[in-house]
C-alpha positions as CSV (number, residue, x, y, z in Angstrom):
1,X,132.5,107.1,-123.9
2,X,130.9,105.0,-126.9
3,X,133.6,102.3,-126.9
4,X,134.8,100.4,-124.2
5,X,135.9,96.9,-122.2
6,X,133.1,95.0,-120.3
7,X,133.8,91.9,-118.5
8,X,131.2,88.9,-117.2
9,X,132.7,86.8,-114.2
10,X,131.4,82.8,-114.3
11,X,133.0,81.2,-111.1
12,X,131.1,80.0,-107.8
13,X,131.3,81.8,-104.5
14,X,132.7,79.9,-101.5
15,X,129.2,79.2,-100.3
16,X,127.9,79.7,-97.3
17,X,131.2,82.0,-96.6
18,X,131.4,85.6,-96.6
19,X,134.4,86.3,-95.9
20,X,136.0,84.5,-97.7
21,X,133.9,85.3,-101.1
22,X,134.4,88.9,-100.5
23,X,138.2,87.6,-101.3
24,X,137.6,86.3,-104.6
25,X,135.2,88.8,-105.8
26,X,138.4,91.2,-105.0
27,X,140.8,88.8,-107.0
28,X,138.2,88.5,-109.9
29,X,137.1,92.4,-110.3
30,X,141.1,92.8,-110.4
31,X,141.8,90.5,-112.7
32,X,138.8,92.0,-114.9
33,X,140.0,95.5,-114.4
34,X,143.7,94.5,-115.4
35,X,142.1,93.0,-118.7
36,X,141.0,96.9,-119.5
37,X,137.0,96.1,-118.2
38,X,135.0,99.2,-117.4
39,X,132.0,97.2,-115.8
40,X,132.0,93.7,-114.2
41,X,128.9,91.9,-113.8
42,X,128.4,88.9,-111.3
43,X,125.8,86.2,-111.1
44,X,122.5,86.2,-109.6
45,X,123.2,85.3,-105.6
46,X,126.8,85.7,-105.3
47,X,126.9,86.5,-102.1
48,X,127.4,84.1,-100.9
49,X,125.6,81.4,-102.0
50,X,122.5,80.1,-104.7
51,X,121.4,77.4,-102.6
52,X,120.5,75.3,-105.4
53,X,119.6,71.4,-104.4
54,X,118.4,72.5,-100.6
55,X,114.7,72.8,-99.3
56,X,115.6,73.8,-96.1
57,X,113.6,71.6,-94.7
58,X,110.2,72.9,-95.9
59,X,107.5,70.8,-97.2
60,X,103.8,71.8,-97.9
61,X,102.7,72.1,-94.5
62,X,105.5,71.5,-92.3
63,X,109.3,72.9,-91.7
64,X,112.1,71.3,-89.5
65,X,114.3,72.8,-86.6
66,X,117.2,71.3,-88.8
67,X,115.5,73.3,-92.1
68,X,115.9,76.9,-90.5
69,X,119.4,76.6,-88.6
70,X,120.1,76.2,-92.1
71,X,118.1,79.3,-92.6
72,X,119.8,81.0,-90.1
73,X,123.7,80.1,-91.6
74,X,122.1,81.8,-95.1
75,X,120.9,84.9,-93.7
76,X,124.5,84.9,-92.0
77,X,126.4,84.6,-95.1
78,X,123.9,87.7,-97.1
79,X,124.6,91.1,-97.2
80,X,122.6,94.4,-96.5
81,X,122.7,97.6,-97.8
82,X,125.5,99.9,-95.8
83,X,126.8,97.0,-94.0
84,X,130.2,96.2,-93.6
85,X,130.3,93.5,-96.9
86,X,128.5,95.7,-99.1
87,X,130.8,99.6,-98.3
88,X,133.5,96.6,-99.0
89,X,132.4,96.0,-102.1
90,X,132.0,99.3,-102.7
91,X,135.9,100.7,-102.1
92,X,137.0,97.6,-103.8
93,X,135.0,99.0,-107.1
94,X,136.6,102.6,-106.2
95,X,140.2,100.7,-106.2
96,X,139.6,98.8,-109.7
97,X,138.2,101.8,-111.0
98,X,135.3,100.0,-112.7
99,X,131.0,99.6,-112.7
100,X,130.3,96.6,-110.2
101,X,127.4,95.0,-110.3
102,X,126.6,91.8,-108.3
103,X,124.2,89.3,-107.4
104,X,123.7,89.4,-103.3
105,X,121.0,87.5,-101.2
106,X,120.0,91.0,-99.8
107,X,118.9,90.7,-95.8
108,X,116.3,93.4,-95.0
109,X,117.0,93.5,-91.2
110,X,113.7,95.5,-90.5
111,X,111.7,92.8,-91.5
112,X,114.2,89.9,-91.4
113,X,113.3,89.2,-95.1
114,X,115.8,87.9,-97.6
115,X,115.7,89.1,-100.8
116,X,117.5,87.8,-104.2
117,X,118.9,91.6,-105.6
118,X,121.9,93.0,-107.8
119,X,123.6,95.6,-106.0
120,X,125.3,98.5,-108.2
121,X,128.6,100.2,-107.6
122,X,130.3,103.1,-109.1
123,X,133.6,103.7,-109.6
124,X,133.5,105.8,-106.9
125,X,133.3,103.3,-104.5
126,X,129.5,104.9,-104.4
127,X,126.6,102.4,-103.7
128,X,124.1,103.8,-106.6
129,X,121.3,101.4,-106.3
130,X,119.9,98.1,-106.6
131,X,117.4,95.4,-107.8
132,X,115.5,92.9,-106.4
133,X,113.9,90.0,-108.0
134,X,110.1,90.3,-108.3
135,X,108.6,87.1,-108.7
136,X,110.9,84.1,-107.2
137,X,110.6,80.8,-109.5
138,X,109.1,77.8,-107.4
139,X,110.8,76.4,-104.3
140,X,112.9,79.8,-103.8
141,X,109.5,81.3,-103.3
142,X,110.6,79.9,-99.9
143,X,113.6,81.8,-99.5
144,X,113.3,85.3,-100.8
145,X,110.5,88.0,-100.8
146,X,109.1,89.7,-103.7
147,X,110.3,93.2,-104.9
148,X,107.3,96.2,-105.1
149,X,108.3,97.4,-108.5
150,X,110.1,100.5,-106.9
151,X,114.0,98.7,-107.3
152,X,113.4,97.7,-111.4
153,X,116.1,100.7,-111.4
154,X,118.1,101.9,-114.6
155,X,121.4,104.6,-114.5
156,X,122.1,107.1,-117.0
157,X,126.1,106.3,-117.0
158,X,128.8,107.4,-119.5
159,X,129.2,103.7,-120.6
160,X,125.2,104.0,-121.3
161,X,122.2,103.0,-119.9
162,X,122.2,100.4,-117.7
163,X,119.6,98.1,-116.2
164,X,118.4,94.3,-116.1
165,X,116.5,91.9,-114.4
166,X,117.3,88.4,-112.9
167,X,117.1,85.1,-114.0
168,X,114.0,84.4,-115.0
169,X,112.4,87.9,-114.3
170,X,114.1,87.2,-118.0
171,X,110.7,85.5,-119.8
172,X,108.4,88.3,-118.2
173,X,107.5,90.2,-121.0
174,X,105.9,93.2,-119.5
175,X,109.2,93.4,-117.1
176,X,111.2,93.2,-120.4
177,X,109.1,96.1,-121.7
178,X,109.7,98.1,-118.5
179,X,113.4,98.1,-118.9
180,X,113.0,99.3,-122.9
181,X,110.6,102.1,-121.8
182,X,113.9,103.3,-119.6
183,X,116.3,102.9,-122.8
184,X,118.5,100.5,-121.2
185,X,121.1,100.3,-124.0
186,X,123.6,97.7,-121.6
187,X,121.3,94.9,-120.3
188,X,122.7,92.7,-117.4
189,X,121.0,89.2,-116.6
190,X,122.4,87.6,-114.0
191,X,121.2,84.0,-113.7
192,X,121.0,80.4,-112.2
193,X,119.7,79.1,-115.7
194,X,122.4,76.8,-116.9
195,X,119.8,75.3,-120.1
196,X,121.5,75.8,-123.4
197,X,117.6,77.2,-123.8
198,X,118.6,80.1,-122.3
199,X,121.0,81.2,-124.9
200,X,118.2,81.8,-127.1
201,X,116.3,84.1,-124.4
202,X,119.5,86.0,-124.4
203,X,119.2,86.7,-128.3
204,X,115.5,87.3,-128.3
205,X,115.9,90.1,-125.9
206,X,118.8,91.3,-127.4
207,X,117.4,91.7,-131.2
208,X,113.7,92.6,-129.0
209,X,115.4,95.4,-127.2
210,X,118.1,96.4,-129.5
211,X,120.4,96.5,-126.5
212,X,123.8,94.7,-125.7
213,X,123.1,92.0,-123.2
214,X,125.6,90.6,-120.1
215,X,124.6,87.1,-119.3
216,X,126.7,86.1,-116.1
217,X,126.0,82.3,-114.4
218,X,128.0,80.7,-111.8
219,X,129.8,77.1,-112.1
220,X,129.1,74.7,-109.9
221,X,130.2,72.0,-108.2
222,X,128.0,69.8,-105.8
223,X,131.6,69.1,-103.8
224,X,132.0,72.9,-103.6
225,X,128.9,72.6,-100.5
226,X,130.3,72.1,-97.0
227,X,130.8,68.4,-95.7
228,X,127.4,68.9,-93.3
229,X,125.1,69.3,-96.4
230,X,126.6,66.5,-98.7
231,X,124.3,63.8,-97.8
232,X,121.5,66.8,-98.4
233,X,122.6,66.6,-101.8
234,X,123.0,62.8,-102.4
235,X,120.8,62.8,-105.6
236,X,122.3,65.5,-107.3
237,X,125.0,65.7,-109.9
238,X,128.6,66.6,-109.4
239,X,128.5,69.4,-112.2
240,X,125.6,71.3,-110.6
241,X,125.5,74.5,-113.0
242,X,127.6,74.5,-116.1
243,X,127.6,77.8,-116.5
244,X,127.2,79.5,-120.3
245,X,127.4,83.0,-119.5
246,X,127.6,85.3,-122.7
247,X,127.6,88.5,-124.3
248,X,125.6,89.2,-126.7
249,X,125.5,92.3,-129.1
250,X,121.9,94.6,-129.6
251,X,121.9,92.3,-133.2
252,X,121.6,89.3,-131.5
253,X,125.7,88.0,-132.5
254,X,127.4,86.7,-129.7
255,X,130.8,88.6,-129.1
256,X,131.8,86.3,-125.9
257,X,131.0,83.0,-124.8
258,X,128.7,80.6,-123.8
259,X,131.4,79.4,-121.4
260,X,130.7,75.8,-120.2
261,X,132.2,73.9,-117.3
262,X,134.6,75.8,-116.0
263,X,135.2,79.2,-114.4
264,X,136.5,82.3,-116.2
265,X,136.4,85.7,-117.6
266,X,134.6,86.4,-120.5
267,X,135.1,90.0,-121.8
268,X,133.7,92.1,-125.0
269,X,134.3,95.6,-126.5
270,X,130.8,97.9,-126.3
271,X,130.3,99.9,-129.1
272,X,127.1,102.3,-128.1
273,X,126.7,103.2,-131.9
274,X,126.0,100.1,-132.4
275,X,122.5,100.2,-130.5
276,X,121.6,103.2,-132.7
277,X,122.3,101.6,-135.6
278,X,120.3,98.4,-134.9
279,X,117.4,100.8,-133.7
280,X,117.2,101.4,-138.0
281,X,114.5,99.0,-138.4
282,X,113.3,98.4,-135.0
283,X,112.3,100.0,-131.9
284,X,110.3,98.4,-129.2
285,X,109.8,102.0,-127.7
286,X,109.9,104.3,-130.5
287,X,108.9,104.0,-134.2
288,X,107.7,100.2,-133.5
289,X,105.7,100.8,-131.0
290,X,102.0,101.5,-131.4
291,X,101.2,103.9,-128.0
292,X,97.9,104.1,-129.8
293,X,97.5,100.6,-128.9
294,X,99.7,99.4,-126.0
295,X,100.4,101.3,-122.8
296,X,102.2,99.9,-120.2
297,X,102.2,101.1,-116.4
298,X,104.6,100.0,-113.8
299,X,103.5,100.6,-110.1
300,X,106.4,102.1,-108.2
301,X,109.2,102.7,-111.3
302,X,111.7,104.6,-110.1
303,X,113.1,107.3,-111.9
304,X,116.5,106.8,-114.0
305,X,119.1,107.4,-111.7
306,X,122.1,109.9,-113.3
307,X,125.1,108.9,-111.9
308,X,128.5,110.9,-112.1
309,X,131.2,109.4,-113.4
């Protein structure tokens, strides 16, 4: 299928509640599926929360009881692979009949790690795979482990090839390059960057991989937190994120967005010819690429992943 609906979701989760997210991711996949979307892609950490404005009570060496009973009401509002939340996501992708793909804060309950990943869905309600970050970005170094290289995963779909990386996973190049080497042809970048600076990543890497690109952030409200963690947030804004997710095309045009200050649905046909045709006079992998020169070897890659639609 070369031609096809796609659809970006920019809201906020009800944070630090499960439950009651899993209800609106339901009500927005639906409403994306009814608008003819074929894959829906989520923000980085929807589930259920990017705790953006908390330290947790960590300072360079010290942490407080109060710091990790707020630890504790994260990891209970995060999702694991096979648990209850995420086989929920998973027949509500079945019912909509479309891709899912979301940001989760990912609990490893081996090690009792948390880990800031994009889960995958198929439309038949199958979990297919997923990504986590590999290099958190200052203070949520104190939140979330690091990824080994073996999750920067890519599937071999009929709607394309489809990978990405998270937020600012975004501005490493050689990560960047890893996805190209795996023809991604539909890019997702989910994100907590709200700068109107971060429009212009989304072009580079559209134009430097020739690929379509899903930029999905959250809106958010510093009213949105529970009552308890107000005062936490005392010197932070009301408008916390603004948003501006997009989608861009593998020429760098935007076809949807940058939404601002407010939550919505912003959808955009795919055309998969179009990647071809931009691949014409550049090809970061192929007949622009100097192998002679460059090589680039990623510890751990996994394999593309064929998945049967």
């Amino acid at each position: 299928m070369s031609t096809y609906q796609v659809a970006v979701v920019q809201a906020a989760p009800v944070l630090f509640d499960l439950e009651t997210t899993l209800q609106k991711v339901e009500s927005l996949v639906n409403d994306s599926a009814q608008r003819g979307a074929k894959l829906v892609l989520f923000p980085e950490a929807f589930l259920s929360v990017y705790p953006r404005g908390l330290n947790f009570g960590t300072v360079v060496g010290s942490r407080t009881d109060q710091g990790r009973l707020l630890w504790q009401k994260y990891w209970d509002s995060s999702v694991a692979e096979g648990d209850q939340a995420c086989n929920r996501l998973a027949e509500l992708a079945k019912k909509a009949q479309v891709f899912l793909v979301i940001g989760v804060n990912e609990k490893d309950t081996i090690s009792g790690t948390l880990y800031c990943s994009l889960f995958y869905f198929s439309p038949h309600g199958e979990f297919i795979g997923k990504h986590r970050k590999t290099k958190p970005t200052g203070q949520e170094r104190v939140i979330w482990g690091e990824d080994d290289g073996s999750t920067l995963s890519t599937f071999k779909t009929v709607y394309g090839n489809i990978g990405g990386l998270i937020c600012w996973e975004n501005y490493m190049p050689m990560a960047r390059m890893a996805m190209y080497q795996k023809g991604v042809q539909l890019y997702l970048a989910p994100t907590a960057d709200a700068r109107e600076n971060w429009q212009a990543t989304m072009k580079h890497i559209a134009l430097e991989g020739r690929c379509f690109v899903l930029a999905s952030n959250q809106f958010v409200q510093k009213s949105m937190y529970p009552a308890e963690l107000q005062a936490a947030l005392s010197d932070q804004p009301e408008v916390m994120s603004r948003g501006g997710s997009v989608i861009i095309d593998p020429l760098g045009e935007v076809l949807a967005g940058p939404l601002w200050d407010e939550e919505g649905i912003i959808t955009a046909e795919i055309n998969l010819d179009r990647v071809t045709q931009a691949k014409l006079d550049f090809d970061p992998i192929g007949h622009y690429h100097r192998p002679d020169l460059f090589n680039l070897t990623v510890k751990n890659m996994p394999a593309i992943k064929h998945v049967d639609d």
